[in-house]
C-alpha positions in Angstrom: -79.1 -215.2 167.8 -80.7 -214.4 164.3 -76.8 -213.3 162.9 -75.2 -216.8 164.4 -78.2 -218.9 163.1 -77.1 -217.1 159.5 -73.6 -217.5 160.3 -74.2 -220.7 160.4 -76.1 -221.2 157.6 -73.9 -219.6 155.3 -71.0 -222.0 156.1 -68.8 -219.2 158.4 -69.3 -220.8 161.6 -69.8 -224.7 162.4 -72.5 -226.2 164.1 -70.4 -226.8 167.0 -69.2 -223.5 167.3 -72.4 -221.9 167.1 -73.4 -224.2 170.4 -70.2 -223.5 172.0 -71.2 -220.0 171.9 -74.5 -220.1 172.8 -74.3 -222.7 176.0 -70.3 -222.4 176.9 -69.8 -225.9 175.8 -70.5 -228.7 173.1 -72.0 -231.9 173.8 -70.9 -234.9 171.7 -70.3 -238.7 172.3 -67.0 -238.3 173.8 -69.0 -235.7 176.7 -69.1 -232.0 177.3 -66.2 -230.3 175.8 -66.0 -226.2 177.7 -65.5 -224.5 174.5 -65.7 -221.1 176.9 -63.0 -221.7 179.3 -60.5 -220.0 177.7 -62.9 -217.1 177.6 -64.1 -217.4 181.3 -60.6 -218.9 183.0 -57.6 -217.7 180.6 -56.6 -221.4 180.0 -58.0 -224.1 178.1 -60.0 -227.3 178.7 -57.4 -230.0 178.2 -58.4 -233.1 176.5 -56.9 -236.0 178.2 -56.3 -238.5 176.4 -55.6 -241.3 178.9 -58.7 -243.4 178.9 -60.5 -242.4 176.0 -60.5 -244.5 172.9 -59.1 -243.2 170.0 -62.6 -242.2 168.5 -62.9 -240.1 171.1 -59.7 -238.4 170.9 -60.1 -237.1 167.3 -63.9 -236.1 168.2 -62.7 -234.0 170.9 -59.4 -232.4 169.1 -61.7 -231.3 166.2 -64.5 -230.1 168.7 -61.8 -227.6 170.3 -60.5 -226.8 166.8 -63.6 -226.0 165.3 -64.9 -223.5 168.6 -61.6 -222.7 170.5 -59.4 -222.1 167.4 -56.8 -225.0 169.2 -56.9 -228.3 171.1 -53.9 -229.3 173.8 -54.4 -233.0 174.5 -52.4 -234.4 177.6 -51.5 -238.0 178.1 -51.2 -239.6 174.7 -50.6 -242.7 174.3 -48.4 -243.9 171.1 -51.0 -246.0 169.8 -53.5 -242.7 169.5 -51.0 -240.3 167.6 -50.5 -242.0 164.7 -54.6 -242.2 164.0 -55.1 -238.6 165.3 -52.3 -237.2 163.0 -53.9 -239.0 160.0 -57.4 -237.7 161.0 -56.1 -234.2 161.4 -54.8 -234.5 158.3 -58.2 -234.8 156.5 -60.1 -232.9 158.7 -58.3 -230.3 159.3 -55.4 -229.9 157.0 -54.2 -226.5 158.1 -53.9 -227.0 161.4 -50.2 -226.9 162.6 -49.0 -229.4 165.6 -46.7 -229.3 168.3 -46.2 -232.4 169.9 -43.8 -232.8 172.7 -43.8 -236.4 174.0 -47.1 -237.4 175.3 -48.5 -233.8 175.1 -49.7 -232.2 171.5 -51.1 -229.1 170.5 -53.1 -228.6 167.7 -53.2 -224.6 166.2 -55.9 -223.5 163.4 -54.6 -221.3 160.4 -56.3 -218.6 162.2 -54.3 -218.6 165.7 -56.0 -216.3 167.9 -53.9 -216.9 170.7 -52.7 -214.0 173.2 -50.0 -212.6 173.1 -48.8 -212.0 176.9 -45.7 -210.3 177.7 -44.6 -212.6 180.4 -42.1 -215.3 181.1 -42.0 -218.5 182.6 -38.9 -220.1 183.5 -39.2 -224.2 183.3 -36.7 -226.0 185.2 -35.9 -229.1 185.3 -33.9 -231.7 188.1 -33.0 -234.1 185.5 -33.7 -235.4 181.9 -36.5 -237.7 183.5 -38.5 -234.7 184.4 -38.6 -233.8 180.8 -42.2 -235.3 180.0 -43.7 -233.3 182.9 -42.2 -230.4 181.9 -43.3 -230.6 178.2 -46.9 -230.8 179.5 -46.7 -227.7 181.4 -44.6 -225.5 178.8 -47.2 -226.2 176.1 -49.8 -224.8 178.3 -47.8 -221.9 178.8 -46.9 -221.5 175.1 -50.9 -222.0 174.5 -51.1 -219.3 177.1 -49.1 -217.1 175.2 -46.2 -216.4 177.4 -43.1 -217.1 176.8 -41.0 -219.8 177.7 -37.2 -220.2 179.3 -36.3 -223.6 179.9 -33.5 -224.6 182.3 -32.6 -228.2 181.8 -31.1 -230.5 184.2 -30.1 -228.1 187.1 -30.8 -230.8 190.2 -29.1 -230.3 193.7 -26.2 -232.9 193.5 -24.3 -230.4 191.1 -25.6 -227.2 192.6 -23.3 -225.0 190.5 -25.4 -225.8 187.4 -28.4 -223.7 189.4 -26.2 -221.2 190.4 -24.8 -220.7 186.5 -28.3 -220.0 185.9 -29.6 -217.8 188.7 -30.1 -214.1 186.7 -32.6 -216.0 184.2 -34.3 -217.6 187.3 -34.6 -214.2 188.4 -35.8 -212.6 185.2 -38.7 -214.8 184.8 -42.4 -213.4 186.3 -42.7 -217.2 187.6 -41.0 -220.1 187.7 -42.2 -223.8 187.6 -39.6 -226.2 189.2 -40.2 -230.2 187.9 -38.6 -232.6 190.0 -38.5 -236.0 191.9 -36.4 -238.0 194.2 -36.8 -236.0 197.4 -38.0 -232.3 195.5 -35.3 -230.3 196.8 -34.6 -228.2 194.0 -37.7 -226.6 194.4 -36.9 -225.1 197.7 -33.9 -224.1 196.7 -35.0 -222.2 193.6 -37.4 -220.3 196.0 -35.0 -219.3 197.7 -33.2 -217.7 195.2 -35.6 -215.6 193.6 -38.6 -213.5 194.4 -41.3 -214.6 191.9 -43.7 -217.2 192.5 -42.4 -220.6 192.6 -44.5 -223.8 191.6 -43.4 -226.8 192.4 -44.5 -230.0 190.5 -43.2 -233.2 192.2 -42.3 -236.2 189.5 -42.8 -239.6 189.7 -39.2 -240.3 189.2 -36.5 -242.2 191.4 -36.5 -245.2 193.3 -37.0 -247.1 196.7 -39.1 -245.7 199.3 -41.1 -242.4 198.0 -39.6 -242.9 194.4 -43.5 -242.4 193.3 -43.4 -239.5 193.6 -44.5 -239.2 197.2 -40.9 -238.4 198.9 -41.0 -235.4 196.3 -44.6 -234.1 196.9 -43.8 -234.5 200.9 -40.7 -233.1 200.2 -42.1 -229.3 198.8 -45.0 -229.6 201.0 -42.6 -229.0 204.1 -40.3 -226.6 202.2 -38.9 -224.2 204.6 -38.9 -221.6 201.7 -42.4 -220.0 200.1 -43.5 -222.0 197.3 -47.0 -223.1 196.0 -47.2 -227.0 194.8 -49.6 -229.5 192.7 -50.1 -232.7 192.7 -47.4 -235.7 191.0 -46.4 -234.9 187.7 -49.1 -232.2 187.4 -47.6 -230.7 184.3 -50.7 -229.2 183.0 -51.9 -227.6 186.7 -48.3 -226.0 187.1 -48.7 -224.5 183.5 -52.3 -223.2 184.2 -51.3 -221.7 187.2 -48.1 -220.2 185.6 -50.2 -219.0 182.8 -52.9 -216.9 185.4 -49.7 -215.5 187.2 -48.2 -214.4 183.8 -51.5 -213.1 182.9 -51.8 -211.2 186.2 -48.1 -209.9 186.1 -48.9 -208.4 182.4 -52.1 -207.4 183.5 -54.0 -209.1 180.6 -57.6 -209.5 180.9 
């Protein structure tokens, strides 16, 4: 305790990092942020943004910065991006950020991310699904595996899957984002033999076009395939990011 409580006295840790590592988490205005999750889980707390005001945002993005080394935030909405950008800007000028629609991640200079040698395959039914999908790619690429994306590949031109089987089948695990009634999912599991996770997408129309048709849809997939909840980007990427992590065998 005596070499943090110096550390942090001569400026090389913050405050805020210094609690993170003494209680696994920092406590702040916005609430509790688990500054040892990636430590104890493999994967990140995610700041979801969706109901927080934009004070809270930028408290919470430079909370993970300053004792995680990075911040992925879930569920922007545009009015919050512009101000976060701007506050990044003066608080934490080197960071580097990735946004991808509503999702954003937020990198230190000093990117201690791992490195894991395994791949994900992220498909996609349509160009709808692409939102979802972001959220749970930038988990993986915060996970450090890397990333094939398959775009637009749905069931009602099935030769655009079967162009695209042998990269299905070189992935370690596959995430499969889709609405309407969630059939490409079972059909992808068919095809390969990695894990499949489905993630059913609020997209379509109608009766079920919530999401719901979708979600039933994988549930009763006559093919093996594990599934989260509608649009669940972030739990598919998680859970892709543990498998890849398992496959590589990185601790």
């Amino acid at each position: 305790m005596r070499e943090l409580l110096e550390a942090v006295a001569a400026g090389e840790i913050s405050p805020a990092e210094a609690e993170g590592r003494l209680n696994g988490y920092v406590t702040e205005e916005a609430g509790r942020f688990d500054a040892a999750r990636p430590a104890r889980r493999g994967i990140p707390e995610a700041i979801l943004a969706e109901g927080k005001s934009v004070s809270q945002v930028q408290s919470l993005t430079v909370t993970s910065l300053e004792t995680t080394g990075r911040a992925l935030l879930t569920r922007l909405r545009d009015e919050q991006v512009s101000p976060l950008e701007t506050h990044l800007e003066r608080e934490a000028p080197e960071a580097t950020v990735d946004r991808r629609g509503s999702t954003m991640l937020v990198t230190a200079e000093t990117d201690d991310r791992p490195s894991v040698p395994a791949t994900v395959a992220i498909v996609t039914a349509g160009t709808v699904d692409g939102p979802v999908a972001d959220e749970a790619e930038l988990v993986c690429v915060d996970g450090g595996l890397e990333v094939d994306r398959l775009e637009d590949v749905g069931v009602a031109a099935l030769d655009r899957l079967l162009d695209q089987v042998e990269r299905l089948r070189a992935a370690d695990v596959c995430i499969v984002v889709a609405g309407r009634e969630g059939a490409l999912a079972t059909v992808v599991a068919g095809l390969v033999n990695t894990p499949v996770i489905g993630v059913p997408v609020s997209s379509g129309y109608g009766h079920g076009g919530d999401g719901e048709a979708a979600l039933a849809g994988m549930l009763q997939s006559c093919t093996v395939l594990s599934v989260v909840n509608i649009d669940a980007g972030f739990v598919a990427g998680a859970q892709a990011t543990l498998i890849g992590r398992a496959v590589a065998d990185v601790s």
